[in-house]
ZAROTI-274397 format. One line per 4 residues: number of its first residue (from 1); for each residue x, y, z of N, C-alpha, C. Coordinates in steps of 0.2 Angstrom, whole numbers, plus 5000, padded with zeros to 4 digits. Example, Ala and Ser with C-alpha at 12.3 -4.5 7.8 and 13.67 -1.06 7.14 Angstrom:
2
1 = 5066 4972 5039 5062 4978 5039 5066 4984 5039 | 5064 4989 5035 5068 4995 5036 5064 5000 5039
//
This chain:
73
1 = 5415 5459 5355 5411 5456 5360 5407 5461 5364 | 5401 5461 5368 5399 5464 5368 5396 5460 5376 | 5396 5466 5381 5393 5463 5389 5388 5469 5390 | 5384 5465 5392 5375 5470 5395 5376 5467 5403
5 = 5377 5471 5406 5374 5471 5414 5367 5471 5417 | 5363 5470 5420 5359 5469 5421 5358 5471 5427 | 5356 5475 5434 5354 5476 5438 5346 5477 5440 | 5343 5474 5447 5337 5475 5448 5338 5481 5455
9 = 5337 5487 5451 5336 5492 5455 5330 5496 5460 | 5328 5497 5465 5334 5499 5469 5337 5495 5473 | 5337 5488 5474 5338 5482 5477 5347 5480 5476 | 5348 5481 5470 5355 5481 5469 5360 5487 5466
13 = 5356 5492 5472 5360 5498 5470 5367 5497 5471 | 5369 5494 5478 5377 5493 5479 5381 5491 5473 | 5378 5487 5471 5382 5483 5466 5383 5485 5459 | 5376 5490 5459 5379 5496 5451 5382 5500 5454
17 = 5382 5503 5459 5386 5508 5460 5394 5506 5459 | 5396 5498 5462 5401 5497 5460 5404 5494 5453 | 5398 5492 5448 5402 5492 5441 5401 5497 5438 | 5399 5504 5442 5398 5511 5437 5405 5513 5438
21 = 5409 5512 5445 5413 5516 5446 5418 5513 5446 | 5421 5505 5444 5425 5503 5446 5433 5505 5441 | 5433 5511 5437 5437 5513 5431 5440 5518 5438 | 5435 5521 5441 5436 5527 5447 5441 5525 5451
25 = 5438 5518 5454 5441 5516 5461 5449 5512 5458 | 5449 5510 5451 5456 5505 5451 5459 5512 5450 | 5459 5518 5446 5462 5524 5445 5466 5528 5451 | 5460 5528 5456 5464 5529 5464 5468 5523 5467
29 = 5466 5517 5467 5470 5513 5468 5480 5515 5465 | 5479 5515 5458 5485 5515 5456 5489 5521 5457 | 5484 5528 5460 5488 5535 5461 5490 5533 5468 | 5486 5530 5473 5489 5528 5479 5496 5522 5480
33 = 5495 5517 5475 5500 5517 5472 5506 5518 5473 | 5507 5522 5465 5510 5527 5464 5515 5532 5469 | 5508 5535 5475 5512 5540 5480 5518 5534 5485 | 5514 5528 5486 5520 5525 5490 5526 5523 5487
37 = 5526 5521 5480 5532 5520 5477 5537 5527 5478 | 5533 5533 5475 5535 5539 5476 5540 5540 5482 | 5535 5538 5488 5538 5538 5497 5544 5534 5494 | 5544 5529 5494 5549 5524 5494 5555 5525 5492
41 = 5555 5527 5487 5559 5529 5481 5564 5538 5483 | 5559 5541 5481 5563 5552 5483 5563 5550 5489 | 5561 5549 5496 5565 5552 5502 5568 5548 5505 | 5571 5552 5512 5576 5550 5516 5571 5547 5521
45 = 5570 5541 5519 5567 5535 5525 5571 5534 5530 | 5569 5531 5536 5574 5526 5542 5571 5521 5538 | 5574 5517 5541 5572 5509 5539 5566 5507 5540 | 5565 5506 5546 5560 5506 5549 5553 5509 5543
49 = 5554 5518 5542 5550 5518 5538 5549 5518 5532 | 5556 5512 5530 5555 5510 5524 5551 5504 5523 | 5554 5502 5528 5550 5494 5527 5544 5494 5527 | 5540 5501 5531 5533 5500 5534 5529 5504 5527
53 = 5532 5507 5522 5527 5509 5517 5530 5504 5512 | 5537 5500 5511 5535 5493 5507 5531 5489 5509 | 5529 5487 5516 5525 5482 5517 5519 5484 5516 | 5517 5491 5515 5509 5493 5513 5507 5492 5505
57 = 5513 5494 5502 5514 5495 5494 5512 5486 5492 | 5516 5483 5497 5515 5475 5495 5509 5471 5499 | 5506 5474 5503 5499 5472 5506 5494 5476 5501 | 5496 5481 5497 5489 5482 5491 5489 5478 5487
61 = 5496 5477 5483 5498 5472 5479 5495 5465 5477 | 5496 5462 5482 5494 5455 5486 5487 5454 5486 | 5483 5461 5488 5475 5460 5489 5474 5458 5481 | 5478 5463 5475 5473 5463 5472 5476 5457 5467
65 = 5482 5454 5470 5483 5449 5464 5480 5445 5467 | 5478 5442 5475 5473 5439 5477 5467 5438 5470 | 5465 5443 5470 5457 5443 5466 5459 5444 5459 | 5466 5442 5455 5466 5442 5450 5468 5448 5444
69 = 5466 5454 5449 5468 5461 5449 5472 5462 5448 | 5476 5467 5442 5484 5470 5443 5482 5478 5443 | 5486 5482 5446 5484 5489 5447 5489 5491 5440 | 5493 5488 5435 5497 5492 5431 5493 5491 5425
73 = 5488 5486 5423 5483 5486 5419 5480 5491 5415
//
């Protein structure tokens, strides 16, 4: 199968630039990721800072399962 995109430029620059880059930005997504599991996981947390970079790990998560997105894709 085969998808052609179409955009009327320069009118919907935003919108290419967003399906040109979108391989970029889930790439960072999953390295940002990544670093909090990191955080989570190798150091010596207080609780406190543990829970506050789970709850950030799990508020990425969430947006993107909201939108149907998995970052491990």
């Amino acid at each position: 199968m085969k998808v052609i995109l179409e955009f009327d430029l320069p009118e919907e620059e935003s919108e290419f630039r967003a399906a040109i880059n979108g391989k970029n930005l889930k790439s960072i997504t999953y390295d940002y990721d990544e670093k909090l599991r990191r955080i989570i996981k190798y150091n010596d947390l207080s609780d406190d800072e543990y829970q506050t970079y789970q709850k950030c790990r799990d508020m990425l998560r969430e947006m993107f399962y909201e939108e149907n997105l998995f970052i491990d894709e």
